[in-house]
SEFI-115449 format. One record per residue: x, y, z of N, C-alpha, C in turn; residue in three letters; chain. Coordinates in pm, whole numbers. Layout:
<rs>
(r (X; Y; Z); (X; Y; Z); (X; Y; Z); 'ALA'; 'A')
...
</rs>
This chain:
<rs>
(r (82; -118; 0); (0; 0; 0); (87; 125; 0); 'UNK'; 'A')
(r (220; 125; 42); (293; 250; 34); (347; 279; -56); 'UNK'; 'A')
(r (350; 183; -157); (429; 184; -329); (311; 240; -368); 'UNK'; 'A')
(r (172; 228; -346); (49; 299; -391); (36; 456; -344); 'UNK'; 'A')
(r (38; 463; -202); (38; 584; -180); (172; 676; -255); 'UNK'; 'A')
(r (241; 602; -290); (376; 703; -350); (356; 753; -454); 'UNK'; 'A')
(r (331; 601; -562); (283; 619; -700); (184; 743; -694); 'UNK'; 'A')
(r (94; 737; -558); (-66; 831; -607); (47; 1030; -594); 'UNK'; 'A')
(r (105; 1006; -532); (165; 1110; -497); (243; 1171; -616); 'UNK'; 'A')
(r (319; 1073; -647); (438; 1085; -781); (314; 1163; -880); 'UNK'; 'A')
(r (126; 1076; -932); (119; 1098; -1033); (87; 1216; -1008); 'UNK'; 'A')
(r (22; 1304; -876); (6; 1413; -829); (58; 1514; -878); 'UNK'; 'A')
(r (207; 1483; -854); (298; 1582; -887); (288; 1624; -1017); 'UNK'; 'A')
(r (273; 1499; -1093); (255; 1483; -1239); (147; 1568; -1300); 'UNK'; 'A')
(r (62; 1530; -1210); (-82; 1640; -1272); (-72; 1765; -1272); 'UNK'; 'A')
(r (-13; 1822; -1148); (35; 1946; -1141); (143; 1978; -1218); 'UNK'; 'A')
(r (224; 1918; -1266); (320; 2001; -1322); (258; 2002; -1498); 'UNK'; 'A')
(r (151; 1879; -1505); (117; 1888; -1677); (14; 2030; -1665); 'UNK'; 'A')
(r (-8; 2040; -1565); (-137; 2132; -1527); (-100; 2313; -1553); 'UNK'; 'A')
(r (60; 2293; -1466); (98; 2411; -1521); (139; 2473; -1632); 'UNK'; 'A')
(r (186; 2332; -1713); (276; 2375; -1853); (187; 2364; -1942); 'UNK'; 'A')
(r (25; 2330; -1942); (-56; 2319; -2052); (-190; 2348; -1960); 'UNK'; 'A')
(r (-243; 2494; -1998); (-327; 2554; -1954); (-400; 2585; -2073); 'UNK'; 'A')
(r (-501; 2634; -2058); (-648; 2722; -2161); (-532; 2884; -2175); 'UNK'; 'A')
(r (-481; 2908; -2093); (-443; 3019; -2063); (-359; 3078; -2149); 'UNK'; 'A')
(r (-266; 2962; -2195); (-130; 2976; -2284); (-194; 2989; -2435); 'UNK'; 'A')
(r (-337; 2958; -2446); (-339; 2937; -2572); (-348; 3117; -2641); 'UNK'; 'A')
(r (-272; 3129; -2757); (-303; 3271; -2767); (-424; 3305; -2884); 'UNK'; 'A')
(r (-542; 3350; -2861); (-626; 3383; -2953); (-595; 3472; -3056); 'UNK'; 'A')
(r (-673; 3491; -3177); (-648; 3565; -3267); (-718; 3695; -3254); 'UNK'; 'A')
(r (-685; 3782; -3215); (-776; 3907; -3159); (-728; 3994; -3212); 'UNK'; 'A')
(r (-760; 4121; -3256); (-764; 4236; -3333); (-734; 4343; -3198); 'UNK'; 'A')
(r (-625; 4421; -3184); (-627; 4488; -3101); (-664; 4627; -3144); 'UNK'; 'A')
(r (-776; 4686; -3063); (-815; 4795; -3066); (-741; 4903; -3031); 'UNK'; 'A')
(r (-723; 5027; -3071); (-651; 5092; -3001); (-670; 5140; -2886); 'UNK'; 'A')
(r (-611; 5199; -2790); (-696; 5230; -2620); (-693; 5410; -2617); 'UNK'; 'A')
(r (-836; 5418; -2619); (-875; 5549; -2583); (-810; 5666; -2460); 'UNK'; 'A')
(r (-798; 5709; -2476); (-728; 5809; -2374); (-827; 5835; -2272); 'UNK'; 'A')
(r (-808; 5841; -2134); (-889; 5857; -2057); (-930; 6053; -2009); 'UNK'; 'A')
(r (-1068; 6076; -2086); (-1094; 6225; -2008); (-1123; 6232; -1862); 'UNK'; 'A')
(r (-1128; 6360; -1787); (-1130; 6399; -1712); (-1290; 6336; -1656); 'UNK'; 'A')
(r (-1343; 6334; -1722); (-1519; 6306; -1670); (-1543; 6183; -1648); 'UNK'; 'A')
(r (-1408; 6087; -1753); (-1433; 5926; -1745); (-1434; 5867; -1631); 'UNK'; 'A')
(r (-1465; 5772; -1521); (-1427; 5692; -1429); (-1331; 5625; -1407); 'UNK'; 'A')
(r (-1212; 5649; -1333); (-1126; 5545; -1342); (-1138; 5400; -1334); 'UNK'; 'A')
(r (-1109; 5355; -1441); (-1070; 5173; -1439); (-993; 5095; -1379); 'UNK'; 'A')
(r (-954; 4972; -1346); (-849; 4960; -1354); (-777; 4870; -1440); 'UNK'; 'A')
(r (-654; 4891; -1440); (-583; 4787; -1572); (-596; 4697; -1617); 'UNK'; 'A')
(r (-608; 4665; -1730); (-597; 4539; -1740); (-529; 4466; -1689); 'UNK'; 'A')
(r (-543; 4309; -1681); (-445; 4227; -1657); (-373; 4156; -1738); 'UNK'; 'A')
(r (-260; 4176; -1724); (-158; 4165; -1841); (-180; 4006; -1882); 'UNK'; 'A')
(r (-160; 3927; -1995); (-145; 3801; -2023); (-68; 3712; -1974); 'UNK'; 'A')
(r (17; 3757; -1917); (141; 3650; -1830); (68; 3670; -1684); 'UNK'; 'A')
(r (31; 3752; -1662); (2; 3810; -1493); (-161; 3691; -1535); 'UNK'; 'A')
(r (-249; 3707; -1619); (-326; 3620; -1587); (-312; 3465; -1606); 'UNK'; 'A')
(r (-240; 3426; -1684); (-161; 3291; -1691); (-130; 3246; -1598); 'UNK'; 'A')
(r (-58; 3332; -1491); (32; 3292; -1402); (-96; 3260; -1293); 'UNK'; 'A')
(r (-199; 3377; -1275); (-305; 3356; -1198); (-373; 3203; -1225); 'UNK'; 'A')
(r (-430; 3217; -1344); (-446; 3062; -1347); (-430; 2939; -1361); 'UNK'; 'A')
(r (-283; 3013; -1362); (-181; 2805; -1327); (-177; 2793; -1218); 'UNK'; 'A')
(r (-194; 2905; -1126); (-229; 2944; -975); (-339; 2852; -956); 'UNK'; 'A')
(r (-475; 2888; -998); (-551; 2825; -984); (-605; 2711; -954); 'UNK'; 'A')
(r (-530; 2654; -1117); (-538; 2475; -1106); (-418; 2434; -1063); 'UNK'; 'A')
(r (-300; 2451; -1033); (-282; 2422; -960); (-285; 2334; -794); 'UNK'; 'A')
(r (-380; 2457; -744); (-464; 2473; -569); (-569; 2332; -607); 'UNK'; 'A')
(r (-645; 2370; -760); (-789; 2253; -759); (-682; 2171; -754); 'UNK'; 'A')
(r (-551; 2086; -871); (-493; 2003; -891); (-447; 1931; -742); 'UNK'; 'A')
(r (-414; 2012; -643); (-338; 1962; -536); (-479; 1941; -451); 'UNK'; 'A')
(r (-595; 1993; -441); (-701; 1986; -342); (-769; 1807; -397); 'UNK'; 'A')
(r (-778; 1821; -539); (-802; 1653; -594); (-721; 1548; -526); 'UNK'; 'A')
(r (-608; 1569; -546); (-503; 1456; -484); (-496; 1499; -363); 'UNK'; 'A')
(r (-509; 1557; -249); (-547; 1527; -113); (-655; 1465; -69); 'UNK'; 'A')
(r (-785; 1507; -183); (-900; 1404; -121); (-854; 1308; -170); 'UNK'; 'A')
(r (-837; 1237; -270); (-781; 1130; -277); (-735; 1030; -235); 'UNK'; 'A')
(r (-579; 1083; -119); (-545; 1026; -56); (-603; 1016; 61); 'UNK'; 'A')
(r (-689; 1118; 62); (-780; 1102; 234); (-858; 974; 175); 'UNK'; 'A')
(r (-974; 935; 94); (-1008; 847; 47); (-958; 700; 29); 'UNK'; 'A')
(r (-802; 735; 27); (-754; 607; -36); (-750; 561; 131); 'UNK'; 'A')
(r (-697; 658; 235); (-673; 637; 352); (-791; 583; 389); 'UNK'; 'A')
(r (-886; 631; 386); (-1059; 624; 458); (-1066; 458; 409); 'UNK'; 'A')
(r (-1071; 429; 268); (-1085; 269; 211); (-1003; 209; 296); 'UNK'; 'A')
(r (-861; 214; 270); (-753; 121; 341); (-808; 71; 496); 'UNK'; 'A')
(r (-835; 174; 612); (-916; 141; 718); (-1032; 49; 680); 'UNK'; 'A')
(r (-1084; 104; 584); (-1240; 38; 631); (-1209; -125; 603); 'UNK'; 'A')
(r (-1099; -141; 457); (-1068; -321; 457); (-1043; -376; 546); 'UNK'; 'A')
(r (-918; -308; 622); (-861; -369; 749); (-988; -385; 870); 'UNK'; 'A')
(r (-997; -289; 901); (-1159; -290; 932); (-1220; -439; 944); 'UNK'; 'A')
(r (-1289; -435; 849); (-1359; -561; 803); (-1252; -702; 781); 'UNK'; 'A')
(r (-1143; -708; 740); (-1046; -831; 777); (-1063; -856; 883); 'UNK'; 'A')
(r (-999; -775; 990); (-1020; -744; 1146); (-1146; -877; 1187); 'UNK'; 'A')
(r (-1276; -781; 1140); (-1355; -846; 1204); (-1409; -999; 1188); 'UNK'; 'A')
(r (-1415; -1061; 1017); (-1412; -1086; 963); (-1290; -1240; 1036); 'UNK'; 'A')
(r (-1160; -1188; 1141); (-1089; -1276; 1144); (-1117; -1339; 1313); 'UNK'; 'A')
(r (-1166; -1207; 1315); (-1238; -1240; 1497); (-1398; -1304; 1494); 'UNK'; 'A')
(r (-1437; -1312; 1387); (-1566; -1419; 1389); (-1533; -1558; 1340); 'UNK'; 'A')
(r (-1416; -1615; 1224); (-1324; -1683; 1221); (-1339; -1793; 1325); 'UNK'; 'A')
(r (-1243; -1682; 1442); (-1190; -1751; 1554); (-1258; -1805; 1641); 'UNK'; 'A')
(r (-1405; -1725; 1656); (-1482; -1729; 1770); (-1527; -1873; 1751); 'UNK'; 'A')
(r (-1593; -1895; 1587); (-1714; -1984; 1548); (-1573; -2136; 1520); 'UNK'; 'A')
(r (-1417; -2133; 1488); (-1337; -2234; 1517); (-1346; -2298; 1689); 'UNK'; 'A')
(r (-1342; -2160; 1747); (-1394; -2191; 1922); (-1466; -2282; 1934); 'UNK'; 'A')
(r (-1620; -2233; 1873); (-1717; -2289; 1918); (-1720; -2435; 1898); 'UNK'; 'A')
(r (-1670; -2442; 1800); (-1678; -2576; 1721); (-1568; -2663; 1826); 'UNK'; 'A')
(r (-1465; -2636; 1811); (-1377; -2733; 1922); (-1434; -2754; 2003); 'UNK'; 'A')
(r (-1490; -2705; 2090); (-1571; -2711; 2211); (-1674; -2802; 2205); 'UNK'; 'A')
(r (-1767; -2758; 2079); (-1856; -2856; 2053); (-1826; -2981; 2039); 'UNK'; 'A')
(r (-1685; -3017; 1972); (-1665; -3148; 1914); (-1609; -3248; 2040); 'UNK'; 'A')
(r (-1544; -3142; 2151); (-1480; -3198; 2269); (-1623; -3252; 2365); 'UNK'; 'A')
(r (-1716; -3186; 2341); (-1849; -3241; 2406); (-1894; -3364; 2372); 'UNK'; 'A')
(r (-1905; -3389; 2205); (-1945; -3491; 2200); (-1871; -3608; 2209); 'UNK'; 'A')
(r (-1743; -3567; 2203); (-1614; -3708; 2241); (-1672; -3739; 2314); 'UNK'; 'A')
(r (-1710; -3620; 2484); (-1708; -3641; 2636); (-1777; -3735; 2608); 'UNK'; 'A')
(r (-1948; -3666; 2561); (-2061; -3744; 2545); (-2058; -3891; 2569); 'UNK'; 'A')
(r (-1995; -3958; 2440); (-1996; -4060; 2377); (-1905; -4112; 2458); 'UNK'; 'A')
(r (-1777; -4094; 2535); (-1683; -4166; 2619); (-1787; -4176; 2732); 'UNK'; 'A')
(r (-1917; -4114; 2773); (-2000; -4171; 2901); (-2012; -4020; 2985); 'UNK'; 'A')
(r (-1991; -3916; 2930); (-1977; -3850; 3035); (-2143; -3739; 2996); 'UNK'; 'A')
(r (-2234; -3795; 3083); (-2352; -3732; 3010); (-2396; -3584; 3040); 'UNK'; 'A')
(r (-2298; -3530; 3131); (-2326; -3381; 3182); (-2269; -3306; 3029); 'UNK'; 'A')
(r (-2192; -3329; 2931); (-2147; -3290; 2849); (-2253; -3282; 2715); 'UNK'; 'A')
(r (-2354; -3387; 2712); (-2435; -3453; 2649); (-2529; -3322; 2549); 'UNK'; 'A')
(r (-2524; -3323; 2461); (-2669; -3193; 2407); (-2781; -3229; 2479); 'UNK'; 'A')
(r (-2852; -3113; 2547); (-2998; -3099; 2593); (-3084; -3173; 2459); 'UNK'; 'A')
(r (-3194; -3246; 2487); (-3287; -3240; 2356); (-3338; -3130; 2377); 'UNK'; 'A')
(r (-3396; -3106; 2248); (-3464; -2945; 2187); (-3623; -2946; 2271); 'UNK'; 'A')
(r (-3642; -2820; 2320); (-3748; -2805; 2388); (-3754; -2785; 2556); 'UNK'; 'A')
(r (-3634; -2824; 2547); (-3635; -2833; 2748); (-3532; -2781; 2810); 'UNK'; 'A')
</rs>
């Protein structure tokens, strides 16, 4: 399971780093640039645009944070499963044992039984 948790980690890394070097962001559209109006005195100030690298960078930012928030649930998940098998092995090995118990016990009764010893004997059904 720890060659798994590594691998999940390794491909993590992986996602994130394909995540950063191939974005929507990088792609450059074919756009007609307008020229930019001079701002009068009456206009409202704006504020700047955001430059193309400055928003790139924002949203490799982005996915990034989603990229790394995926692979933590993940591994919380993979963690949460791993318990719950063991979990259930667990129990699974303690009912096993109990119902091998029972049975020895049972089988040592009816040896007793049958060697004469009738306190050991099965009750008949009903009484």
């Amino acid at each position: 399971m720890t060659k798994f948790r590594t691998m999940l980690g390794a491909l993590g890394l992986a996602l994130v780093a394909a995540a950063l070097a191939t974005t929507p962001a990088d792609a450059k559209g074919k756009r007609k640039h307008r020229p930019v109006a001079t701002a009068t005195a009456a206009a409202p100030a704006t504020p700047a645009p955001e430059s193309s690298e400055a928003a790139r960078a924002r949203l490799n930012a982005e996915q990034a944070a989603a990229a790394k928030a995926q692979v933590d649930a993940n591994v919380s998940a993979q963690a949460a499963y791993d318990k719950a098998i063991a979990d259930e092995a667990a129990r699974v090995a303690k009912e096993k044992a109990d119902y091998d118990a029972s049975m020895a016990k049972w089988r040592a009764d009816v040896e007793a039984c049958k060697g004469g010893d009738r306190t050991r004997c099965a009750k008949p059904a009903g009484n």
